[in-house]
PARO-73174 format. One record per residue: residue in one letter; x, y, z of N, C-alpha, C, CB in turn. Coordinates in steps of 0.2 Angstrom, whole numbers, plus 5000, padded with zeros to 4 digits. Glycine has a CB too. Example, Ala and Ser with C-alpha at 12.3 -4.5 7.8 and 13.67 -1.06 7.14 Angstrom:
A506649725039506249785039506649845039505749785045;S506449895035506849955036506450005039507049975029;
END
This chain:
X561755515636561155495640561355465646560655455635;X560955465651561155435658560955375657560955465664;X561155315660561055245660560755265664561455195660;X560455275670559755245672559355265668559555255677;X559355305664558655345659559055275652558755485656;X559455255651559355265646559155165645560055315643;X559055125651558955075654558255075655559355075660;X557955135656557155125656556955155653556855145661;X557255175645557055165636557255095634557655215631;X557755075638557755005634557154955635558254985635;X557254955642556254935644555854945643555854945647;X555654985641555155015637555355005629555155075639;X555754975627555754975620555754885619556755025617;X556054865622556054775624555454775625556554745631;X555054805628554454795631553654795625554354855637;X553954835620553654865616553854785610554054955615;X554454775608554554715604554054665607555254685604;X554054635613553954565615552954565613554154555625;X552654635613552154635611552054635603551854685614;X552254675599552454665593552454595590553154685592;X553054565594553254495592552554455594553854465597;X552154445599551854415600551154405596551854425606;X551254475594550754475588550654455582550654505587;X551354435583551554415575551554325575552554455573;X551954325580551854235582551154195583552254225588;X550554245587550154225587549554255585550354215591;X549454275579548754315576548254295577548654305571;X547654345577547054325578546854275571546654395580;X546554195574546154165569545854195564545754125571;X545954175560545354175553544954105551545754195545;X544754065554544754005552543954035549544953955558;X544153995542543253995539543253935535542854065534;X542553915536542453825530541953855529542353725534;X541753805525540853805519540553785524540753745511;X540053765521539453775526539253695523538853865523;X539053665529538753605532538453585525538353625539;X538353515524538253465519537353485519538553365522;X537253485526536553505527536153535523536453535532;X536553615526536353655523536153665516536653695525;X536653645514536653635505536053615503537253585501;X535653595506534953575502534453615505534753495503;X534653665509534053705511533953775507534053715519;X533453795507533153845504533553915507532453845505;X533853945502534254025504534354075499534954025507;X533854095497534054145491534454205494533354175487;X534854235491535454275492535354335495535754275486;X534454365492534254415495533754415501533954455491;X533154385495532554385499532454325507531954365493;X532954245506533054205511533454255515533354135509;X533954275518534254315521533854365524534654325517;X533354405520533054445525532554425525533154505525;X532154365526531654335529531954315537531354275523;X532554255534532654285541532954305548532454265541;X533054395544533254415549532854475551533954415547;X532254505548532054535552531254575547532554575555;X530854575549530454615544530654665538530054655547;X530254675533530554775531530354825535530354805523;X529554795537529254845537528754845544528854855530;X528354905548528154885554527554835553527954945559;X527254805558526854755555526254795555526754685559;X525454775551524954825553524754815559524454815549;X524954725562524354715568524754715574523854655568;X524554755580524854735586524654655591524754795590;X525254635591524854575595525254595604525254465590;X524954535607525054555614525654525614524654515620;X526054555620526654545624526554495629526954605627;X527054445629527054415634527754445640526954335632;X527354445646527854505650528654425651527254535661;X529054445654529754425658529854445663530254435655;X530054435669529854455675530254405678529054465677;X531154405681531654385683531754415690532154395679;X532154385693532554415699533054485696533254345703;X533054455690533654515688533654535679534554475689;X533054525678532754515671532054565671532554435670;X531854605667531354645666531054625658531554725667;X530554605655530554615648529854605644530954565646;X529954575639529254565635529654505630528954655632;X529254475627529154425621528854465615528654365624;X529054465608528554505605528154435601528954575600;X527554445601527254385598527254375588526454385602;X527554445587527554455582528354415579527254535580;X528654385577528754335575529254295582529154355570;X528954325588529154245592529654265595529254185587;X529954335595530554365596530554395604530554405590;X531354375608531454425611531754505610531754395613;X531454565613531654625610531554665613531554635603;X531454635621531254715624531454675632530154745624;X532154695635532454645639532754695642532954575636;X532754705650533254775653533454715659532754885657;X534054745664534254735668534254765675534554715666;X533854715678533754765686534254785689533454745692;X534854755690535454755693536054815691535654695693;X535754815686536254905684535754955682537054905676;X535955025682535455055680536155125678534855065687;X535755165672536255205668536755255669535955225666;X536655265677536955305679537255295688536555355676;X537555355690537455325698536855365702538255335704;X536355405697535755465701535455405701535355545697;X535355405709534455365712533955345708533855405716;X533855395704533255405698533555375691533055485698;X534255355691534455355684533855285681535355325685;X533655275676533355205672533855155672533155225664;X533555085673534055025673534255035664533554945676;X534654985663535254965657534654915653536154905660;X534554965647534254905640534554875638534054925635;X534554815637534954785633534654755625535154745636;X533854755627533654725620533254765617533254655620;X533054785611532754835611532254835603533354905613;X531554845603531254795597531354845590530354765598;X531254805584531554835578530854895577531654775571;X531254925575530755005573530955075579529454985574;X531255045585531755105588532355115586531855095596;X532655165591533555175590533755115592533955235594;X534255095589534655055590534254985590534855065595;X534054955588533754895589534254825589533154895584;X534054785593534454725594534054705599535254735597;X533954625595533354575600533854515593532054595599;X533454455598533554385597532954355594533654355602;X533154305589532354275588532554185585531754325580;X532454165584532354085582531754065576532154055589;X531854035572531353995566531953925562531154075557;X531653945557531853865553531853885544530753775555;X532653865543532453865536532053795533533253885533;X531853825527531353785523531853725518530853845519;X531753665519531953625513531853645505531453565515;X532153605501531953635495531253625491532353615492;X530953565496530153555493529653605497529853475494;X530053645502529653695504529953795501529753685513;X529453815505529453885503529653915510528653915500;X529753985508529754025518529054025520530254135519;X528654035515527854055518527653985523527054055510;X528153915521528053845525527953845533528653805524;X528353895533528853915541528953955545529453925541;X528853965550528754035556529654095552528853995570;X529054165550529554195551529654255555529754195546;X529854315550529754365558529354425558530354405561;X528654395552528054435552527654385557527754445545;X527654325556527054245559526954295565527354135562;X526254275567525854295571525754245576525254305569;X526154235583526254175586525554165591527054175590;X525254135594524654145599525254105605523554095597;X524954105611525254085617524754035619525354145623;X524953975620524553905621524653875630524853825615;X525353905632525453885640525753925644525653825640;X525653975648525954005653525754085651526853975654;X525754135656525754185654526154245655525354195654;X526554215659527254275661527854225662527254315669;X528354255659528954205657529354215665529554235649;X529654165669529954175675530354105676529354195681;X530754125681531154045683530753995685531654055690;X530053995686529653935689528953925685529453945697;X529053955679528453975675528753985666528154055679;X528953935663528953925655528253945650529053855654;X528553975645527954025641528053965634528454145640;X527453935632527253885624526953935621526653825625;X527153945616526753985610526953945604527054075609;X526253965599526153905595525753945587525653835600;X526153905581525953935576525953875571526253995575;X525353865566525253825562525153855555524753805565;X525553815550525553835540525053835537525953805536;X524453795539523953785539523953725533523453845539;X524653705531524853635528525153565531525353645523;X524653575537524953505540525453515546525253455534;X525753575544526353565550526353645555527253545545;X526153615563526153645569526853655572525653605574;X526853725572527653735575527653755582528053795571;X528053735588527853785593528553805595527253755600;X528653845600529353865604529053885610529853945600;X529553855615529453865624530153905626529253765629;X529953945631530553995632530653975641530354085629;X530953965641531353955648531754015652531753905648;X531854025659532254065659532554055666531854115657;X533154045667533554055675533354105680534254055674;X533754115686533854165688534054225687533854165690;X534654205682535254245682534954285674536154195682;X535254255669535454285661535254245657535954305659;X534954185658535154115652534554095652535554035654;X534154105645533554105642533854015638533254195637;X533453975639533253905635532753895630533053845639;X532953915624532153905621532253845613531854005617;X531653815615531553745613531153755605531153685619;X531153745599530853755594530653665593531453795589;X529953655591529653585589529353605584529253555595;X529153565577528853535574528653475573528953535571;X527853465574527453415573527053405564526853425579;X527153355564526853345554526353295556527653315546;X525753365556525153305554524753315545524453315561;X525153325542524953295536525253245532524753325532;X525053225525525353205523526053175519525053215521;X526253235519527053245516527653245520527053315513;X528153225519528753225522529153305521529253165519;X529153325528529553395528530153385530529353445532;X530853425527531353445527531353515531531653435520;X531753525535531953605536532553595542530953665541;X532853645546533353655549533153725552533953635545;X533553695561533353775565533753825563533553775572;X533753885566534153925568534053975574534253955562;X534454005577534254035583534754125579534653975592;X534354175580534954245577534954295582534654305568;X535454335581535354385586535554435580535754385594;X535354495578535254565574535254615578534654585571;X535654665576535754735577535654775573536154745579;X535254825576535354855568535954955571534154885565;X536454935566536754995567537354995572536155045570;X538055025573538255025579538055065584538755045579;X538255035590538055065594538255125598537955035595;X537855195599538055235600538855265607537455245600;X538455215611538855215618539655185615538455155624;X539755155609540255125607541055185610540155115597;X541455145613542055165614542455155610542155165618;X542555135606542955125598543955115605542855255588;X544055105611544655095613545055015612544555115618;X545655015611545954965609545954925615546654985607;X545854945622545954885628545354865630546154915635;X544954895626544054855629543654815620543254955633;X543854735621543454725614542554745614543554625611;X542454775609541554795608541554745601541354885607;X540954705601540954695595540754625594541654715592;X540954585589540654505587541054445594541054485577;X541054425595541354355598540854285596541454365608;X541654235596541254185593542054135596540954195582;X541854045597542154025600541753945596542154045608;X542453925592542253855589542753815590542153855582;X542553765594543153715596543653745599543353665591;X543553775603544053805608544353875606544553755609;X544253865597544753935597544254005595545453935589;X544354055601544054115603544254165594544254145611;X543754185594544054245588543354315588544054195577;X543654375590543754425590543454475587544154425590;X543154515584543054535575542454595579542654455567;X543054665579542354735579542154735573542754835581;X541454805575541354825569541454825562541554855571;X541854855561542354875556542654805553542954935561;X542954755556543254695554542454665551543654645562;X541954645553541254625549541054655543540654635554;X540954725544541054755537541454745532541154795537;X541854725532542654715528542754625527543454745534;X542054575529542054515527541754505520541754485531;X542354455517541954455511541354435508542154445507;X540954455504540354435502540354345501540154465495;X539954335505539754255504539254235500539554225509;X539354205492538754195488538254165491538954155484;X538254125497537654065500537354135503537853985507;X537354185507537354225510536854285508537954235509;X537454285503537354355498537254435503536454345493;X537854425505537954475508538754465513537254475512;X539154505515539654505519539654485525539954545520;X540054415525539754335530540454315530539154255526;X540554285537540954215537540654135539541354225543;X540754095538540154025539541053995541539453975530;X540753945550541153935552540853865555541353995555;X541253805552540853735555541053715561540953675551;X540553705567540853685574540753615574540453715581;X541153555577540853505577540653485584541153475573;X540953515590540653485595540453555601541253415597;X540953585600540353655606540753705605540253645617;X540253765607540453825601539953875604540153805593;X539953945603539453985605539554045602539353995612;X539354085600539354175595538954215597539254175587;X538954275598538554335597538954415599537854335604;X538754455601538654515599538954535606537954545596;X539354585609539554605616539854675614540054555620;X539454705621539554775621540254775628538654835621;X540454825630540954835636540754785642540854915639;X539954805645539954785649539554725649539754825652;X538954715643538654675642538554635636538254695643;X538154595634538154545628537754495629538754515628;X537554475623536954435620537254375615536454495616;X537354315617537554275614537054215615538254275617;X537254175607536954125606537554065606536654135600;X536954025613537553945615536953885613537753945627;X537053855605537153805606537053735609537453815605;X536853665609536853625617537453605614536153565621;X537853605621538653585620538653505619539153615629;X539153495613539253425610538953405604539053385615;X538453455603538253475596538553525591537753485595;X538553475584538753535579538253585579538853505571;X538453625573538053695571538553745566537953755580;X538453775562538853815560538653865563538853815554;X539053935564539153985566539454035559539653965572;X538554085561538754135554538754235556537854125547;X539254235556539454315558539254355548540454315562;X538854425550538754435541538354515544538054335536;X538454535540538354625540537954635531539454685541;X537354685534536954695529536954775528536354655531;X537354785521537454865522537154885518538054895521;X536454865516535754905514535554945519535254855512;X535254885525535154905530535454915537534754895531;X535954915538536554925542536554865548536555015545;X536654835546536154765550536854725552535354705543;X536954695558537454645562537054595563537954665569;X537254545562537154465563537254425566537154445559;X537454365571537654315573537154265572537954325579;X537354205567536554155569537054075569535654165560;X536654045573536753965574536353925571536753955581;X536753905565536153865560536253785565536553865549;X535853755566535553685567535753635560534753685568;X536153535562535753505558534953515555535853455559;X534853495549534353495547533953415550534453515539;X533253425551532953375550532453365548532853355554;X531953285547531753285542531053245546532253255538;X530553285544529953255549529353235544529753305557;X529253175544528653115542527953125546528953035544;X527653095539526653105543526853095551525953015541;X526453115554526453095561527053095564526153035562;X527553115565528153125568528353205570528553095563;X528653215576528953275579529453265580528553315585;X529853335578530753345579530653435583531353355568;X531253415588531253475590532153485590530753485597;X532153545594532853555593533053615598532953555586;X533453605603533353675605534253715608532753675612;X534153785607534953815611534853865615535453855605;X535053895619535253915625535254005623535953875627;X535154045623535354135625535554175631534854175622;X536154185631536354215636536154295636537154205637;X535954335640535854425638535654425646534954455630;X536454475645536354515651537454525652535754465660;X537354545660537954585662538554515661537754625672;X539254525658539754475659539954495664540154465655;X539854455669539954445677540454365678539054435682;X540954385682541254345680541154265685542054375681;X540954285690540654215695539954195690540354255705;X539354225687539054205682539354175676538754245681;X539854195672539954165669540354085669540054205666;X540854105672541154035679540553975679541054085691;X540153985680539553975682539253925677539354025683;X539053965674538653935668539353895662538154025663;X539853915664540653875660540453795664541753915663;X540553795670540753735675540053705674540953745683;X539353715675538653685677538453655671538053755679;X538553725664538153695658538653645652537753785653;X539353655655539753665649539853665642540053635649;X539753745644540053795640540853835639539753825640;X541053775634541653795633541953885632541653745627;X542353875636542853965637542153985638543354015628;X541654005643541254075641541554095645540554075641;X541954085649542354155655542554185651542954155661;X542854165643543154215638542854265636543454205633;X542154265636541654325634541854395639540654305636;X542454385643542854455645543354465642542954465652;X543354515640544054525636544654545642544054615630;X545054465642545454445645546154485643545254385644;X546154515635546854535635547354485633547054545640;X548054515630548754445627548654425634549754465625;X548754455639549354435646548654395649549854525652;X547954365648547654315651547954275656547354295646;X548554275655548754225661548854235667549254205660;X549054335667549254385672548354385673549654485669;X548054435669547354445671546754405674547154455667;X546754355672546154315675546554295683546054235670;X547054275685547354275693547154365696548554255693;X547354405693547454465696546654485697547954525691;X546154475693545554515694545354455701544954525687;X545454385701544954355706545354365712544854285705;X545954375712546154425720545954475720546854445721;X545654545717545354585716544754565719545454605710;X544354515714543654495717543754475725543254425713;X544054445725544254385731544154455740545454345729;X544854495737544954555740544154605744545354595734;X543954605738543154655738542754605743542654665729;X542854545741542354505745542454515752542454425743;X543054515755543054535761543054605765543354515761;X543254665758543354725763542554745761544154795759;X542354735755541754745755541954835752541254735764;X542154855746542354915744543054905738542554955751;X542754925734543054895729543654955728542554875722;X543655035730544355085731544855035734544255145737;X544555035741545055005746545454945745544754985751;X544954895740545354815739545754845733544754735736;X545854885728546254915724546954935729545754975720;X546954955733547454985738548054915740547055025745;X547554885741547654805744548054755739546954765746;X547654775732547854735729548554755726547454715726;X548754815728549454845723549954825729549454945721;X549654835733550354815741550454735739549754825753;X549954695739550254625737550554615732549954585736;X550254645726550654645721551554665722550354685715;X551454745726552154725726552554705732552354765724;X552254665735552654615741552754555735551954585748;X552554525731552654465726553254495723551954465721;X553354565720553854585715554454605719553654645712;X554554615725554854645732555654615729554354595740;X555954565726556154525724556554575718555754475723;X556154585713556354605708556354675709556054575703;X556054695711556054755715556654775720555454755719;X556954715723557654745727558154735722557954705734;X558154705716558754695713558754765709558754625708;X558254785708558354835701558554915707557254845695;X558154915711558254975716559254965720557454955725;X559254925722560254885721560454925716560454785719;X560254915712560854895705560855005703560154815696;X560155035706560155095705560555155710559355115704;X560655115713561055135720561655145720560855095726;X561955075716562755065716563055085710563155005717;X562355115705562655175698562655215703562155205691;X562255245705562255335708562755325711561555375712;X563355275716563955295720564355305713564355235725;X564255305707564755285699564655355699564455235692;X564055375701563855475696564555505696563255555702;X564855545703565655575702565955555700566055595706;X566255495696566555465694566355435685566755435698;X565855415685565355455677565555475674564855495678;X565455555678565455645676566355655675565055705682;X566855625681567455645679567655595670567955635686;X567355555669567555525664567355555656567455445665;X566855585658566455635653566855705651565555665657;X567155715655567355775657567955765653567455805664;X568355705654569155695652569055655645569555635659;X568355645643568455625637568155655631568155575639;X567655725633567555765629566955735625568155785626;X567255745617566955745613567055675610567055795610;X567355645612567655565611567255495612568155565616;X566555475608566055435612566255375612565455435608;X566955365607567155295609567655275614567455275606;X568155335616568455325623568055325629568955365624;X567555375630567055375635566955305635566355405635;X566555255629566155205630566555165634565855165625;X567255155630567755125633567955095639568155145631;X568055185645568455195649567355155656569055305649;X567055175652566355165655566155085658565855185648;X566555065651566554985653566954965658566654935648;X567454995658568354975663567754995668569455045663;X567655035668567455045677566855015679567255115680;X566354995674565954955679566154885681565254935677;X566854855676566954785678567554805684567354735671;X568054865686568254875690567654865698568454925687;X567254905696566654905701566354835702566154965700;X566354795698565954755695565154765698566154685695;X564854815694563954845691563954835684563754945691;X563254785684562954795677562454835677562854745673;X562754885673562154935669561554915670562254945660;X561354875665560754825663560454775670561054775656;X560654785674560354745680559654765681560854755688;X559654825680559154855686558654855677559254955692;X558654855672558254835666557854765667558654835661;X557954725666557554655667557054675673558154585668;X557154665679556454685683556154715681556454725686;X556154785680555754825673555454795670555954875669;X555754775665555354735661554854695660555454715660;X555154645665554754585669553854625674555654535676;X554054695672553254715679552954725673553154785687;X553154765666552654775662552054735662553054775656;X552154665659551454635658551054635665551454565655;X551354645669550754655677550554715675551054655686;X550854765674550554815675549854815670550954875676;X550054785665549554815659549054755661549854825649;X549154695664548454665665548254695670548254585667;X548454725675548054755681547654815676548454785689;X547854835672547654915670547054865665548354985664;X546854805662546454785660546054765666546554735656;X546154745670545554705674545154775676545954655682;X545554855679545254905679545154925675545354935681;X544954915668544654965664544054925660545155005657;X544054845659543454825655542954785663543954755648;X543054755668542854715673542154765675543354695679;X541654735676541054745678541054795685540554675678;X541454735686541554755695541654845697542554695698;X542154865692542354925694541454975692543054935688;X541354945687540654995687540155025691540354965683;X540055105692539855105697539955105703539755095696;X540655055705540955035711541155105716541654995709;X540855105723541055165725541955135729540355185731;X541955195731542655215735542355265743543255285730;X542455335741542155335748541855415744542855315756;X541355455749541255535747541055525738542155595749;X541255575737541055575730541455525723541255655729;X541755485726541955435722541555365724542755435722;X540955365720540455325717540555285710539955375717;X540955295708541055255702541655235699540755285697;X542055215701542755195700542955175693542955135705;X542355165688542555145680542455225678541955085676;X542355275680542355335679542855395680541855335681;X543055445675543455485678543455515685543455535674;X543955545688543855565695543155645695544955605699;X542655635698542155665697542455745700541455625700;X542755745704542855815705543455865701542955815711;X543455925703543955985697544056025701543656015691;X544756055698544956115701544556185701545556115700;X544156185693543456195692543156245699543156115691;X542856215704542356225709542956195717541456165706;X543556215716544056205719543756145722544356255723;X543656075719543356005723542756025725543655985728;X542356065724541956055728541356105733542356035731;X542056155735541956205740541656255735542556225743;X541556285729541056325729540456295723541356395727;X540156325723539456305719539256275716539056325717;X539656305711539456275703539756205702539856325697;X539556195696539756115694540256115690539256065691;X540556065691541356045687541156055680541755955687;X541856055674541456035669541455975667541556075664;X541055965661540755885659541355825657540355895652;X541255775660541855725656541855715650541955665658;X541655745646541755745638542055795634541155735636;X541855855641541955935637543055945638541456015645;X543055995634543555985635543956025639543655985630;X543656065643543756095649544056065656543356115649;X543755995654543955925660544555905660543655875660;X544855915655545555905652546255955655545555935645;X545756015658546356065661546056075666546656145657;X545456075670545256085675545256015679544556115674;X545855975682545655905683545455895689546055865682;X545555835692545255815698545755815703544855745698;X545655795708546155795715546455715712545555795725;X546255675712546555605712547355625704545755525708;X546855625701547655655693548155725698547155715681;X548055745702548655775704548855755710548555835705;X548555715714548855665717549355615713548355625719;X549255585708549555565703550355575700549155585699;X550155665697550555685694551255715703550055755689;X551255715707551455725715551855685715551055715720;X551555615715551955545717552255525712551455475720;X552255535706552755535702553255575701552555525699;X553055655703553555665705554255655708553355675705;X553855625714554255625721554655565717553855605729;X554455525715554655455714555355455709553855395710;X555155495706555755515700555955575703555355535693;X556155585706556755625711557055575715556555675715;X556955515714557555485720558055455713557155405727;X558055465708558655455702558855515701558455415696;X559455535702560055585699559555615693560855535694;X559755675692559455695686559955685681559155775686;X559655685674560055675669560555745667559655655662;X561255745664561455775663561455825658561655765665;X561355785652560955845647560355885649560655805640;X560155945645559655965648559255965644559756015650;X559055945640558355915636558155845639558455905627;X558555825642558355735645558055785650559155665648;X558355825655558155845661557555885662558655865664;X557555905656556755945656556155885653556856045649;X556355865650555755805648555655755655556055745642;X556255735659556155715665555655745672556755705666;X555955825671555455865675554855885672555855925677;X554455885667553855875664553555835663553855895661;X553755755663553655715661552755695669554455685660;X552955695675552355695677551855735679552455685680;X552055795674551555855676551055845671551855935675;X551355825665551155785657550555745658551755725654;X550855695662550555625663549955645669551155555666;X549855675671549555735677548855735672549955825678;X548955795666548155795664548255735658547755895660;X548555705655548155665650548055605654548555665643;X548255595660547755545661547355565666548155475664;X547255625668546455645672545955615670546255725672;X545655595664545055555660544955495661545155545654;X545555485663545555395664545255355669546155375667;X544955305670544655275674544855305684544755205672;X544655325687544655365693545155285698543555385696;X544755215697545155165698545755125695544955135699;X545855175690546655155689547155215691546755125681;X546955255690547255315693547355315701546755385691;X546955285705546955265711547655215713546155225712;X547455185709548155105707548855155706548055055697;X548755195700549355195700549755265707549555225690;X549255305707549555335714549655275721548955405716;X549555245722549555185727550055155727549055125726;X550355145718551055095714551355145716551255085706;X551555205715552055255714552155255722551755325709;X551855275727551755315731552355225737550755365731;X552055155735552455125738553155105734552155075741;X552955095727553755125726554255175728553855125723;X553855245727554455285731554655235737554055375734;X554155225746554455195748554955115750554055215750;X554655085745555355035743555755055741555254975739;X555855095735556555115732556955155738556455175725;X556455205741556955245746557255225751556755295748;X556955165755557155125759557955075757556655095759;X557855025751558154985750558855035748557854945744;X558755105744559555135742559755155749559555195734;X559155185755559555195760559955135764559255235764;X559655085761560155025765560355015762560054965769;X560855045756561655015755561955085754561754965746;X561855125757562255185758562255235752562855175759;X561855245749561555295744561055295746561655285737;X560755365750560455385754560355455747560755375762;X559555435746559555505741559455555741559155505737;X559855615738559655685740559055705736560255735740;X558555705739557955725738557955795735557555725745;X558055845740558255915741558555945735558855915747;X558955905735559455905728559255905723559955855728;X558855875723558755825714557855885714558555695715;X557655915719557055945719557456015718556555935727;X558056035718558256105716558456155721557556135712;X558156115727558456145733559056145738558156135734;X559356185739560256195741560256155747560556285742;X560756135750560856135759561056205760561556085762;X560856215765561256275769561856255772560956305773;X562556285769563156245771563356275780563956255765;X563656215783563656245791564356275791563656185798;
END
């Protein structure tokens, strides 16, 4: 095998341990404790507490009014039938990039597809019953305000008709952060016991679900600092929790903490007020296919004539990274910038996207700042980049002398190796120089390939003409030759998009070419036909790929051809292009 090929397996193979390893050293938490001293005295039967409250069975007979929501960036409704948020779109993205496309649902009330809303109540002490307590049949009436908005709080109020008046006021910012306050007043006789809770439910996965390994979909939850992860699939596979009665984790926070549900772009999370306990219960109900996150409250305890209230925070809407910034520094809320799947390499990623933001802020075009941002990147690497490009320049003066030692050594793999080593220490070249560089760019490249495939920013992001959506495959095909005749490409799902691709993946597959012709070809000829196919390959299977990282990596390739070709022509291995493309000189 040729040592440059066989130097950029080993990179790839080193590169491949350090991720391994890291996984091993550092696993995702499991952390789970019992459930709060509190709790233990409140009322939960294993079936019927559990789905009291988490959602009706059945639709209700009576319709009660909506109270509208009406944000700068917020569309929605209140359902008064247990008090619940469940009907919540966002103005600011809309489903598609046609004019006419519908904005982005994100809450949506039980008895449709998909349903996923938030709601809030109180478990019952043990001298009480659930009938004591609002749950998510109570008929709530509205006592103050009548459209929920940043300058306008919505009071709704419901009474057990045993002494104790519950109400809940819902607040709302400009951005995504709904405050809603839960109060009990006990005007009769008896001392009540009960404790809040704030849930969010889903029923069902969701369809849009991209089941990919670089984008987390799924549960997030964050207790005393340590973030933990858990799709689909990982919730279903918790074990049954007797208090529960049903597949749960119970997780005790003691000082700030937040959990919920997040899809790619968006997410609906319950925040706790930071510096209070709470337990945190993640738990899947496979009767009715039902996802959970709820933030159980100390319990309190309220006497004749006395009122306890208690209240937590819901985030629902887009994870934007200056919002969430935002609401981390203002409300503190511990890690919520981590409601982006940051990735191992977080240490690459979070610097790389805010130059990315930083970049956009100025060009105003989020293609272009992609272009910009790969030229810096490799002006930074420029370094490691001349050592490895050096070190590939003063092999290739080794090639005729290489091959004469291959020739003189036959079949002989230990005198080759032998006579292999005399000559690089003769020459003094190490093989292995130009490896470590390589190495060392892997985790850049795979955070930049995160920051472009999960970040909001890219969604929809235009470029220029028919690249409107930069989180999206390249829209055009060879199909309708780009363009020029009538018809329409075929579908990015179909499989026809696969062999019919876009101008950018053959742009792609070009520059890698070129780029891999400024190294000798190997001299077996199974290395050298995998080398010469190797970008025609990488041509259609990455045509699917996000249009802005395809963009990136033709950008990468296309200024590494020019640094590599530069740097070996200044040390006098000046590459034959010609040569290595199959084509002769004409001799004078």
């Amino acid at each position: 095998m040729d040592d440059q090929n066989r130097n950029l397996l080993l990179a790839f193979a080193l590169s491949l341990l350090v991720l391994v390893g890291w996984m091993y050293m550092f696993p995702p938490p499991e952390t789970t404790a019992p459930a709060t001293q509190d709790a233990a005295d409140l009322t939960l039967p294993p079936a019927e507490g559990a789905q009291t409250m988490a959602e009706a069975d059945a639709p209700a007979a009576e319709e009660l009014p909506r109270v509208s929501i009406e944000t700068p960036r917020l569309k929605g409704s209140i359902n008064m039938l247990g008090g619940r948020i469940d009907d919540l779109s966002m103005k600011d993205y809309f489903e598609t990039t046609d004019p006419d496309s519908d904005i982005v649902h994100l809450l949506t009330p039980e008895g449709q597809n998909e349903a996923f809303y938030a709601m809030q109540g109180w478990r019952p002490g043990r001298d009480m019953t659930w009938d004591d307590v609002p749950g998510a049949n109570t008929p709530w009436q509205v006592v103050e305000g009548s459209t929920l908005s940043p300058d306008s709080p919505v009071t709704i109020a419901w009474e057990n008709g045993a002494g104790l008046r519950f109400t809940r006021t819902f607040a709302v910012d400009e951005n995504y952060m709904f405050t809603i306050t839960q109060a009990v007043e006990n005007t009769g006789t008896d001392t009540a016991r009960m404790a809040p809770y704030s849930l969010l439910s889903r029923h069902g996965e969701p369809s849009d679900l991209e089941n990919f390994f670089i984008s987390h979909e799924g549960f997030i939850e964050v207790a005393d600092g340590t973030l933990t992860e858990e799709d689909y699939g990982a919730v279903r596979d918790f074990r049954v929790d007797e208090r529960e009665g049903t597949h749960a984790r119970v997780v005790d926070v003691q000082e700030n903490g937040w959990l919920g549900i997040a899809d790619k772009y968006w997410m609906a999370m319950i925040v706790p007020v930071p510096g209070e306990s709470f337990s945190a219960v993640s738990r899947y109900v496979p009767a009715r296919d039902v996802y959970q996150t709820r933030a159980d409250l100390p319990s309190v305890t309220v006497g004749p004539g006395e009122r306890a209230q208690a209240q937590t925070m819901l985030f629902a809407g887009a994870k934007e990274w200056t919002t969430l910034r935002t609401y981390e520094a203002e409300l503190g809320i511990d890690r919520f910038i981590d409601a982006i799947d940051w990735g191992w390499f977080f240490f690459l990623t979070k610097p790389i996207f805010a130059t990315l933001y930083f970049i956009e802020g100025l060009i105003g075009n989020m293609g272009w700042s992609i272009i910009v941002l790969t030229l810096l990147i490799k002006a930074v690497l420029l370094p490691l980049a001349w050592k490895s490009y050096v070190s590939m320049a003063r092999m290739k003066e080794l090639q005729p002398e290489m091959l004469a030692l291959k020739e003189r050594a036959g079949d002989d793999r230990q005198k080759l190796q032998t006579e292999m080593m005399k000559l690089y220490k003769e020459k003094k070249v190490n093989p292995a120089a130009g490896c470590l560089p390589i190495l060392l760019q892997i985790p850049i490249f795979f955070s930049l390939y995160k920051v472009i495939f999960v970040t909001i920013d890219l969604r929809h992001a235009e470029w220029f003409g028919v690249f409107n959506d930069l989180s999206a495959p390249d829209p055009t095909s060879i199909f309708n030759l780009f363009g020029v005749f009538p018809w329409d490409a075929p579908a990015p799902d179909s499989f026809l998009s696969l062999i019919f691709i876009g101008i950018l993946p053959i742009f792609l597959g070009i520059s890698m070419f070129f780029q891999m012709r400024l190294n000798p070809a190997p001299t077996e000829p199974i290395q050298q036909a995998v080398m010469t196919w190797m970008p025609w390959m990488f041509m259609f299977m990455l045509g699917w790929f996000a249009s802005g990282l395809v963009l990136y990596w033709i950008a990468n390739n296309t200024i590494t051809f020019i640094q590599q070709y530069s740097i070996m022509t200044m040390h006098g291995s000046r590459p034959d292009l010609l040569g290595n493309l199959g084509v002769k000189k004409k001799k004078s």
